[in-house]
C-alpha positions in Angstrom: -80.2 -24.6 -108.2 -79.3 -27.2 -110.3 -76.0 -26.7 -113.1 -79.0 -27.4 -115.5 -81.3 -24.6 -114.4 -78.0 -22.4 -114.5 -77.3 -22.9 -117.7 -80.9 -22.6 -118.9 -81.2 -19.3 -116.4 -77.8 -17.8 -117.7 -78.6 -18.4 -121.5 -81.9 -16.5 -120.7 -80.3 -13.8 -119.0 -77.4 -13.1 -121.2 -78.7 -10.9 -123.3 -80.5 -8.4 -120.9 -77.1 -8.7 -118.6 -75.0 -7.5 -122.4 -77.8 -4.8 -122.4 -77.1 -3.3 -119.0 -73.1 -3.5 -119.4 -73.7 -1.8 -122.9 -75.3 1.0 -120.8 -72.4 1.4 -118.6 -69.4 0.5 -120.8 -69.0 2.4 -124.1 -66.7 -0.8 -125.5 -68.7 -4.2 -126.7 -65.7 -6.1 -125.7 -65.4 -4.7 -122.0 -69.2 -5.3 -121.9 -68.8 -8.8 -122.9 -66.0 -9.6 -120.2 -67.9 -8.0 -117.6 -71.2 -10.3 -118.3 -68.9 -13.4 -118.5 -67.2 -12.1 -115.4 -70.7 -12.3 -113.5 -72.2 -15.5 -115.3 -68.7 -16.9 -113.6 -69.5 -15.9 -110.1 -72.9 -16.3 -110.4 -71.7 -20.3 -111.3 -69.6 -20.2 -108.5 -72.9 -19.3 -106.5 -74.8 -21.7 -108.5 -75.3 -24.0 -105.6 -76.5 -21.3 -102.7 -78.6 -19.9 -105.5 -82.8 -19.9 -105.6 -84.9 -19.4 -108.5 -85.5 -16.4 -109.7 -81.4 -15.1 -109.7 -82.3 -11.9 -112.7 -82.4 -9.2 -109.7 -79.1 -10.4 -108.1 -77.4 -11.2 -112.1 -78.5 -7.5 -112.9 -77.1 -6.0 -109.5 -73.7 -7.7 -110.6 -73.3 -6.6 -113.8 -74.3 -3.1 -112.6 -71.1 -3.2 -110.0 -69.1 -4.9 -112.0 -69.4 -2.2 -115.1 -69.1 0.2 -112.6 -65.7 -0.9 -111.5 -64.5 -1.1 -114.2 -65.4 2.2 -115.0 -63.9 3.2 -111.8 -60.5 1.3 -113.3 -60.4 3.5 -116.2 -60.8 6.4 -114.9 -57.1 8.3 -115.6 -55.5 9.6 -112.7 -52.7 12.7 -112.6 -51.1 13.5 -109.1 -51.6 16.8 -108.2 -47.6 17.3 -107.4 -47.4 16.1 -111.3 -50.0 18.9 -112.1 -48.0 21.8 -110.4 -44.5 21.0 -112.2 -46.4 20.9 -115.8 -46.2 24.2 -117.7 -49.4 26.0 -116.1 -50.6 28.9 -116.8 -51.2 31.6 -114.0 -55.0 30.5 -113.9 -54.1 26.7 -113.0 -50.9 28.0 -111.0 -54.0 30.0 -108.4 -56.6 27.4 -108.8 -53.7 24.9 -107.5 -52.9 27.2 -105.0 -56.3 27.4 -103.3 -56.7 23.8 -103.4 -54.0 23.4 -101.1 -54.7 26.1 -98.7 -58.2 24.8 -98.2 -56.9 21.3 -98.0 -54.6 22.8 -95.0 -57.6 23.8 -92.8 -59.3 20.1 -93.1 -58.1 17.9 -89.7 -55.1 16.3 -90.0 -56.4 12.9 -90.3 -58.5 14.2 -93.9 -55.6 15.9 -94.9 -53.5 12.7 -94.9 -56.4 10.0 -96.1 -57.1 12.7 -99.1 -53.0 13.2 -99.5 -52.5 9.7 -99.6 -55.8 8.8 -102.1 -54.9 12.2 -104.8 -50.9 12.6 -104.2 -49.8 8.8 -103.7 -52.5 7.2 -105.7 -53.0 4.8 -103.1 -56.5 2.3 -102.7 -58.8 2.4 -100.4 -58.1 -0.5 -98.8 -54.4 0.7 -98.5 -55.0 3.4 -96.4 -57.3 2.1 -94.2 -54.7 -0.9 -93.4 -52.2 2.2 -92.5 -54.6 4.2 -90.8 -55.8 1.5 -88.4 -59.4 2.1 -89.8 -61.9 0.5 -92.0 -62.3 1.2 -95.8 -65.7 2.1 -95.1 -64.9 5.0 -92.9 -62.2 6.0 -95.3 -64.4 6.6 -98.0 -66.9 8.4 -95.5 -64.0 10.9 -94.2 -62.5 11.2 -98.2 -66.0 12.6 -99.0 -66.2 14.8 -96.0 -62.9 16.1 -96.9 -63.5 16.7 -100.7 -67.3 18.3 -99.7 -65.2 20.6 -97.4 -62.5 21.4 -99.6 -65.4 22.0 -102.4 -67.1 24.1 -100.4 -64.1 26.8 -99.6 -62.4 26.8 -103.2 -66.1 27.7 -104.0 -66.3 30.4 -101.1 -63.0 31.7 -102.4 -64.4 32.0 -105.7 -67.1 33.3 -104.9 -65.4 36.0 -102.7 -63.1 36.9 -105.3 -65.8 38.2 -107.9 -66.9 39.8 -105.4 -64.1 41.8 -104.8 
């Protein structure tokens, strides 16, 4: 693709690319930064790139909001939540988050540990672990499914009793 055809493609696309961050991204400004964020790799593409590129400009712009979404999102370490005035009801629900995270395999226990107690990336502690990020995402899910799953068994129990 010619730097021509980019810019004639990209000024075409900008607005539907604004529209689909909008979606994503309550803030017209992150929107904006996120479209000029792919219009810029998209030009750094420009040569690899055939005619028509909307599918692949929308699939960016999807991702990229969605990182940054992912960015924003406010994190609290759980130690930070158990030394915070609680009452009784968040003391118990603490509680029972660690007791089923005891019974997951050790190597869950320390990827979700690591992820929710140290606040460490992905990519962190796979490079620790000796693994890929891939497969740390895969066992963080297991391990949050599993975990899930008792705290909601324990609930569930409890009413019962």
């Amino acid at each position: 693709m010619t730097r021509e055809e980019f810019k004639q493609e990209a000024t075409r696309l900008r607005p539907k690319l604004l529209g689909i961050a909008r979606r994503y991204l309550d803030d017209a400004e992150d929107a904006e930064d996120t479209v000029q964020d792919v219009l810029l790799r998209l030009w750094q593409m420009a040569d690899e790139l055939k005619m028509p590129i909307d599918g692949l400009a929308r699939m960016l712009t999807r991702n990229f909001s969605v990182d940054k979404l992912r960015r924003r999102r406010s994190f609290v370490p759980i130690e930070q939540m158990a030394s915070a005035p609680a009452s009784s009801a968040d003391n118990e629900r603490i509680e029972r988050l660690m007791q089923a995270l005891a019974t997951l395999p050790e190597m869950q226990q320390t990827i979700v540990r690591m992820r929710h107690m140290e606040g460490m990336e992905m990519s962190d502690i796979a490079q620790l672990i000796g693994s890929t990020e891939v497969a740390v995402r895969q066992s963080l899910s297991r391990a949050r499914k599993s975990i899930l799953l008792k705290m909601t068994k324990q609930l569930s129990t409890k009413k019962n009793d």
